[in-house]
N, C-alpha and C positions, 0 to 999 in steps of 0.2 A: 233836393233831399241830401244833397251832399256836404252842406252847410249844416244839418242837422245833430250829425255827431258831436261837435266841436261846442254850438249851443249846447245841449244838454252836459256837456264835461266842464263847461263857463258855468251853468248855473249849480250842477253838483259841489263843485270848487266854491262858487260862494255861499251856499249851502254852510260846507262846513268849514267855510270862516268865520261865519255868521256864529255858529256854533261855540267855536273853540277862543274868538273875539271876545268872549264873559269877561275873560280873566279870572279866572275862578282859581283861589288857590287850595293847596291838600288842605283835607280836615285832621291830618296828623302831620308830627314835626322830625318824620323818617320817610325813608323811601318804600314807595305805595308796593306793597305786593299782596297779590289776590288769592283766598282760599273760594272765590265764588262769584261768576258774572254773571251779568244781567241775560235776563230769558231763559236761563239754566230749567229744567225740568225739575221741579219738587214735587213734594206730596201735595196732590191735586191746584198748584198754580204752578208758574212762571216766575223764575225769581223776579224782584222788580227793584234789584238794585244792585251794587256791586260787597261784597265781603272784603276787610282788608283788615290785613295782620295785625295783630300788635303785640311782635316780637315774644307771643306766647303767654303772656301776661294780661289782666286786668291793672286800672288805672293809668294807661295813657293820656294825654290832655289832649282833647277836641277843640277842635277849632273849628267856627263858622267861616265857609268861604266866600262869602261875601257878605258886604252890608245890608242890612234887612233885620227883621223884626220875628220876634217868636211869636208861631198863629196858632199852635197847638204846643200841648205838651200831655202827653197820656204814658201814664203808668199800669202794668197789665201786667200778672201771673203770666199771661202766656203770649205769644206771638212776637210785638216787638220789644216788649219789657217795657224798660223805659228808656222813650223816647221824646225829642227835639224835634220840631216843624218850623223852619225859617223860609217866612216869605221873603223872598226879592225882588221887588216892586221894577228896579230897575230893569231888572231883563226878564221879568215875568215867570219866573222859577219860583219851585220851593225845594228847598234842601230838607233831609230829613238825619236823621241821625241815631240808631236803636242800638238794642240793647248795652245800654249805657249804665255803669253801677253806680252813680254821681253825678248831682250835677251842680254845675257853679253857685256859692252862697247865694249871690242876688235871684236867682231860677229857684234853689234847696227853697228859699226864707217863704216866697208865694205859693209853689206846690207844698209843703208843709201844710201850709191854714189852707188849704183844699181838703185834703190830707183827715182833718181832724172837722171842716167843717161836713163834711163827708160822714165822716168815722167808718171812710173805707181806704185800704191800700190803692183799689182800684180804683183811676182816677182819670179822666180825659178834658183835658182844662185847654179854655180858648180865650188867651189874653188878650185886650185891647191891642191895637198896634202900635198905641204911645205908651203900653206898658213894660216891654219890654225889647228895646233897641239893642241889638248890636249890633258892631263892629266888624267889617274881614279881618281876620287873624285873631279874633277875641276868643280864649278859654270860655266853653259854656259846658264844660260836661268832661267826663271822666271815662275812659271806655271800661266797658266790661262783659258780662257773660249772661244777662238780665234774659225773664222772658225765655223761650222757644228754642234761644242759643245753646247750639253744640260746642261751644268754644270760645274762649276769648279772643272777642272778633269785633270789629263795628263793622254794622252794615249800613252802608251809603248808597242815597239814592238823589235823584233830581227829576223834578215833576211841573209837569206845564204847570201853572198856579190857575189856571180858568178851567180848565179839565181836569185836571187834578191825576192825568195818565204819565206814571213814569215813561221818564226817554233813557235811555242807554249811558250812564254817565261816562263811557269812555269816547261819547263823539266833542268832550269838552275840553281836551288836549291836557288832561293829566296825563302826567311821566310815566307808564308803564312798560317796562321794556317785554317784548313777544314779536319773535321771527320764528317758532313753533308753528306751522303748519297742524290742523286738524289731523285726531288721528279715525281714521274707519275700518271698526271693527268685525262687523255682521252685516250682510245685505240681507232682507226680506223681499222673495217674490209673494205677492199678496193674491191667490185666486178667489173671484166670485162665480155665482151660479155653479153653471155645467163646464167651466174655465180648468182645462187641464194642466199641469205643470211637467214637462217629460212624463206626459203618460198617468200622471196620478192628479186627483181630483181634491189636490189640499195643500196649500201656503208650502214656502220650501224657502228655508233659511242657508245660506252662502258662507263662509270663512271667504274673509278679504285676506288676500294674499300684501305685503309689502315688499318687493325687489327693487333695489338702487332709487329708495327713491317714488316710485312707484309700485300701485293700487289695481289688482289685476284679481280676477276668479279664474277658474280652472275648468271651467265648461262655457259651453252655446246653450243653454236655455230653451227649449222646446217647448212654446206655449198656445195653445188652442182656445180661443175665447178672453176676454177684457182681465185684464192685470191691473197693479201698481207697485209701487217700490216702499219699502221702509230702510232705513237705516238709523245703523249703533255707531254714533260715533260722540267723540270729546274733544277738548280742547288743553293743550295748556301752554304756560306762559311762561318765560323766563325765570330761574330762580325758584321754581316752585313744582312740588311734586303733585299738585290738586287735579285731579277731571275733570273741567271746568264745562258750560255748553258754548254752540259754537253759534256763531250771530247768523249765517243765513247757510240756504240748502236751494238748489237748482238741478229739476230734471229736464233733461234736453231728450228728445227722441229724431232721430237726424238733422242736429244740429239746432231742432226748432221746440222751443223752451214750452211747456207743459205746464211746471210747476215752480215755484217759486217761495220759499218759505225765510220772511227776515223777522229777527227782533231789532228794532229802533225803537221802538214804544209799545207797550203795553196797557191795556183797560183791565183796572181790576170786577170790572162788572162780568167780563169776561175771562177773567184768568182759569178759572174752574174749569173750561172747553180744554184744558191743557187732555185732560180724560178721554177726548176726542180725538186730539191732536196726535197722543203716544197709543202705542199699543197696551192696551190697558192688560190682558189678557197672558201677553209675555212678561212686563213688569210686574204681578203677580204671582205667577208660574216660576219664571226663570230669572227674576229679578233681574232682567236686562230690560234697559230702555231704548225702544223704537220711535223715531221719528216715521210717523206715518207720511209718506208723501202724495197724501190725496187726502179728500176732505168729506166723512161721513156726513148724512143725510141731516144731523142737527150740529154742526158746530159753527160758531158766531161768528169765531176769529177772523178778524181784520188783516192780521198778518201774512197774508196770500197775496203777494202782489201782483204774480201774474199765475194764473191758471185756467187749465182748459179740459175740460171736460173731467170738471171736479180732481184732475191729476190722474182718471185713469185710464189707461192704454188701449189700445185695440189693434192689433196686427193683422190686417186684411188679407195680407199673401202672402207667397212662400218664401218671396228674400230674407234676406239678412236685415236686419235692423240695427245701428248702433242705439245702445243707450249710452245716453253721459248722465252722471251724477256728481256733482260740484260742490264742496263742503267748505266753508270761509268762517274764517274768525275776522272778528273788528279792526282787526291790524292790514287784513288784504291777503292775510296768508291761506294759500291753497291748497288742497288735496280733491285730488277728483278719480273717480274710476269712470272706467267705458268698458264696453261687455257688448258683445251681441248676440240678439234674441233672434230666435223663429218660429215660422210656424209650419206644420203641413198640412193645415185647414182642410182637414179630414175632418166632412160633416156629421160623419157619422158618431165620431167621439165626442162634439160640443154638443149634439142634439140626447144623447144619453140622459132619459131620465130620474131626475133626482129622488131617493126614496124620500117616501110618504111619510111626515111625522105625524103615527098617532096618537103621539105618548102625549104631547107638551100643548102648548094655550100657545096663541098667536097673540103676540102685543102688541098695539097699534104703536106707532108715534107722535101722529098730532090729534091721537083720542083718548079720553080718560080711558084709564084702566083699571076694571073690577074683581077680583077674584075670592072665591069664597069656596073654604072646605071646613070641614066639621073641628070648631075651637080655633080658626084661623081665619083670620078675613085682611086684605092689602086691597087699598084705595092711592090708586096713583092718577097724578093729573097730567096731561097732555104736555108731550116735549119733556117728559121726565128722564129721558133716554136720548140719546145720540142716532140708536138706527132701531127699525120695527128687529123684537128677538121672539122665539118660541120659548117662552116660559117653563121653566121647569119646576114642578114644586114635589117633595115628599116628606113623607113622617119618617124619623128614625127612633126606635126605640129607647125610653128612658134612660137617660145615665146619674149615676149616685148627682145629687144636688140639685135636680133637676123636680118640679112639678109637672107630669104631665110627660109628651114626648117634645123631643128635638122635632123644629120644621123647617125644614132644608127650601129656605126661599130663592130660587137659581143658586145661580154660582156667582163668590165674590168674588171672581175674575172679569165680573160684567159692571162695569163701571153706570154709576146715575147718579143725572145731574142734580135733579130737586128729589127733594125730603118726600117720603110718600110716610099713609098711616099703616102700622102695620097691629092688627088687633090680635092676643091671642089667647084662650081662655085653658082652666087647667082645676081640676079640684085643689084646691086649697083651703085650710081654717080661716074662715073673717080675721079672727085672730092677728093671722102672720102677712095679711094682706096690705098691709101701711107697712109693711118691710121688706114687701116683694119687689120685685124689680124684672124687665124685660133684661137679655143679653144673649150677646154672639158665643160660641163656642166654639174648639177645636176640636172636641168631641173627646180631648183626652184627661178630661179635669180643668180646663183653664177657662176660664170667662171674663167677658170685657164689658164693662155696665153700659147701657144702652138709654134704661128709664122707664118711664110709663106711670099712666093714673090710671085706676080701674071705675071705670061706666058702663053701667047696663051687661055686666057681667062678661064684660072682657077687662085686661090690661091693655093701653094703648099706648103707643110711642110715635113718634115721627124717626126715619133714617134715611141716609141716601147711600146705603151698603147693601147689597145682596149679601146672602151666607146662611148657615144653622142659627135660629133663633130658640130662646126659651125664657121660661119663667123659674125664677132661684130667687130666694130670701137672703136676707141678712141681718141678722139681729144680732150681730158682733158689736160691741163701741168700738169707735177708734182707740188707737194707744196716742199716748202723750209720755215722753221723757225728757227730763231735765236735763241740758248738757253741763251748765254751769249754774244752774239756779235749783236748788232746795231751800228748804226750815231750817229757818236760821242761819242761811249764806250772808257773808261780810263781803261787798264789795270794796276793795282799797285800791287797786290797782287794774281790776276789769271794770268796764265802763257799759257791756252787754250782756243781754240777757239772752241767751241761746235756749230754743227747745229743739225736738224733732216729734214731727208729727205722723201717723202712718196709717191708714187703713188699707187694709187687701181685699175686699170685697165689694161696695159698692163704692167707696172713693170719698175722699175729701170733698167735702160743699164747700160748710162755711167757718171759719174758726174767728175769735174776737179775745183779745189780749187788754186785761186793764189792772190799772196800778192803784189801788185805794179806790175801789170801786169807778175812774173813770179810764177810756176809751185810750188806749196806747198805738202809736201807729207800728206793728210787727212788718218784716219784709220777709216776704213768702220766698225761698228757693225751693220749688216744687222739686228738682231734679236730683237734690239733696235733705229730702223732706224737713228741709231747716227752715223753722222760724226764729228771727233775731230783732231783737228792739237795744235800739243805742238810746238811754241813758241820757237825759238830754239836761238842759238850766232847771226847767221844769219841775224837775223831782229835788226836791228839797235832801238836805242832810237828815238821816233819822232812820227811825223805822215804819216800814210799809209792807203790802199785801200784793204779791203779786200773782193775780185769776188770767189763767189759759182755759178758754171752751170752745170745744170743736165739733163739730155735725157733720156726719156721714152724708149721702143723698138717700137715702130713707128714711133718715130721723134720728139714728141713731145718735146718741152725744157722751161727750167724755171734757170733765173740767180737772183740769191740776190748781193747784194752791200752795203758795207758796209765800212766808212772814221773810223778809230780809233785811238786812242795816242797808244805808248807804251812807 
């Protein structure tokens, strides 16, 4: 056994020589610095690549880092924009490359006749692999803000090419300098059942202290009955003032390891369990993110390397116990707390029974779940949820814009994984019924469109949100304004046609831009309600007709018109 250690430190070492051996070089021509690393906590997944600067600006040159071939190329309102997929045949990777505002002529000239063969912006193109070679170090692309993006930023990622599951692209010896130690914010003691905390019968959040260096609380812990831990912590990097997340999380209970949480790889099949993974409840609530360190009754995630007894605790007697809690980032750098727990395994206080809920419905989790009240009905299917909950449902009283009443389907602090149906009926005119719509509410006027078809005298939607539901119309058109383009505008010197488009109530569907009656490809910046069309060889010298028509998601529609020179 004593030869053991040394083997496993030989093959971690060639591990990640193996790794960093790619030669892989930056996809930009400055020094790599990160607004966002891999496995970071997002809205409802795991990031699955790395963020990196570009010095504040859009149009940087991209570079592919290694030889290989484009095996995708998809353009998208939303998510990654537009984005690059290069296979690398040789070491079995695929590089990606998103929200990109351009991309290189030879790439522009094929997605274009997509583009129009289409006659949609949105586009997910899969080119031969002698269609489109390049080069390491070859310009394919243009950074920018496309897509989902908060920022001008390219996001980079690297992905087995057979599984198609990103890996961590800092185990591939790009230059990023980090001797930044993790920081920890918040500890979470997590109590279940009749599980006391110093006496009280409910979770108990910590302030981590920092002195010289060191991660210390201010108490001994007094716990009666099965615990676990959460924790608030971030990361960051040299040169850079970002929050980044941190690559792995280890609970030791006298010295002997429990729980273990790394990113090295991710499944997007599974990224969703992140829901599982974080305290959904406190990122909600108090907008703090929790690492859970134990693993709820439905979550999928692979990334548990070592764990025992699902990560949660049990203190059998009245000693002292240390906990360690160990926080690392991709570089080696450490921060840890240690704290000690106990107990006074007073039977009398775990055996306390828990009151009786009359109020609420019991939800299974590996059984469909039915629930039916007067003009409401939720149809969920099994494993739609992470642990069994006591459902809560009520009516609240009509508010202005509303059909019917508000129906408070639990609380949207209770995270769920798949879509269930939710039906909900309400007096309304046939009339205004093809412009009705389901939606969430704050309850203060604001609403967020949802959807729904009406059958057998409900509205139905599919969601995977708890919260206040209702039914509200909208028979507003959307607006359309010309930024640069009216009757009888002379192009001499602008080459684009700018509009902005805007609906407040049910939301943008579908909008379509054509010039002398045909099919023009517009570039949608949602985030800017701007649509823009460049003026391309195509359009002849003269005068022409330029038609904008845009569709609400209930039907609504609004066309502008507009005679110009060019």
């Amino acid at each position: 056994m004593r030869f053991l250690k040394p083997f496993l430190l030989i093959v971690i070492l060639l591990i990640n020589v193996n790794l960093t051996a790619q030669n892989y070089t930056a996809p930009l021509d400055f020094k790599m610095l990160l607004s966002g690393t891999f496995g970071e906590l997002r809205g409802n997944h795991f990031h699955a690549g790395i963020d990196i600067k570009t010095e504040g600006v859009e149009g940087q040159k991209v570079r592919t880092i290694a030889d290989g071939y484009i095996s995708r190329i998809k353009v998208s309102t939303w998510g990654y924009g537009k984005a690059i997929y290069i296979t690398h045949p040789e070491t079995g990777h695929t590089s990606v490359y998103a929200h990109l505002q351009k991309f290189s002529n030879k790439i522009d000239s094929i997605v274009k006749k997509e583009h129009y063969k289409k006659e949609s912006f949105e586009i997910n193109l899969f080119p031969n692999k002698d269609a489109l070679k390049v080069k390491q170090g070859e310009i394919i692309a243009l950074s920018g803000n496309s897509g989902g993006s908060g920022g001008a930023h390219l996001h980079f990622e690297i992905r087995d090419t057979k599984t198609e599951h990103p890996i961590n692209p800092l185990q591939f010896g790009f230059k990023i300098a980090d001797n930044i130690p993790p920081t920890l914010s918040k500890l979470k003691i997590y109590a279940f059942d009749t599980t006391l905390i110093n006496g009280y019968r409910k979770s108990k959040i910590i302030t981590i202290k920092k002195t010289n260096n060191k991660y210390s609380i201010d108490e001994t812990p007094t716990i009666n009955g099965s615990f676990a831990l959460g924790i608030s912590t971030y990361d960051k990097l040299n040169d850079s003032y970002n929050k980044n997340g941190v690559y792995s999380i280890k609970v030791c209970v006298d010295s002997s390891i429990c729980y273990k949480f790394t990113v090295d790889e991710l499944d997007f099949s599974t990224s969703r369990y992140i829901n599982a993974h974080i305290d959904y409840k406190e990122k909600k609530e108090s907008k703090k993110k929790y690492h859970r360190c134990y693993k709820l009754p439905h979550n999928k995630l692979t990334n548990y390397s070592e764990i025992i007894n699902e990560g949660i605790i049990n203190i059998k007697d009245t000693l002292p116990h240390l906990i360690s809690l160990e926080v690392t980032d991709i570089y080696g750098n450490i921060s840890d707390l240690d704290f000690n727990v106990k107990s006074t395994n007073n039977p009398f206080l775990t055996r306390c029974p828990l009151p009786k809920d009359t109020i609420n419905t019991p939800f299974s989790l590996d059984k469909v779940n039915i629930f039916k009240k007067e003009n409401m009905e939720l149809h969920m299917q099994a494993f739609s949820l992470y642990e069994p909950l006591m459902f809560h449902y009520n009516t609240i009283d009509s508010i202005d814009g509303v059909y019917g009443k508000v129906h408070q389907i639990h609380y949207n602090n209770t995270p769920v994984h798949k879509k269930y149906v939710l039906s909900l009926n309400a007096e309304i005119a046939d009339s205004l019924k093809a412009r009705s719509y389901i939606a969430t509410t704050d309850l203060k006027g604001n609403f967020w469109y949802i959807g729904g078809k009406w059958t057998n005298g409900f509205i139905k939607t599919k969601t995977r949100e708890f919260g206040n539901f209702c039914i509200i119309t909208d028979t507003i058109m959307p607006e359309i304004k010309g930024v640069n383009i009216y009757p009888g505008k002379i192009f001499n010197t602008q080459s684009t046609i700018k509009c902005t488009i805007k609906d407040n109530d049910s939301g943008i569907k579908n909008y379509r831009g054509e010039i002398d009656g045909k099919w023009i490809l517009m570039d949608y910046d949602y985030k800017n309600n701007l649509l823009r069309f460049d003026i391309d060889k195509n359009i002849s010298k003269g005068k022409h007709t330029f038609t904008l028509e845009i569709e609400d998601n209930v039907g609504n529609k609004k066309e502008y018109k507009a005679a110009f020179i060019y």
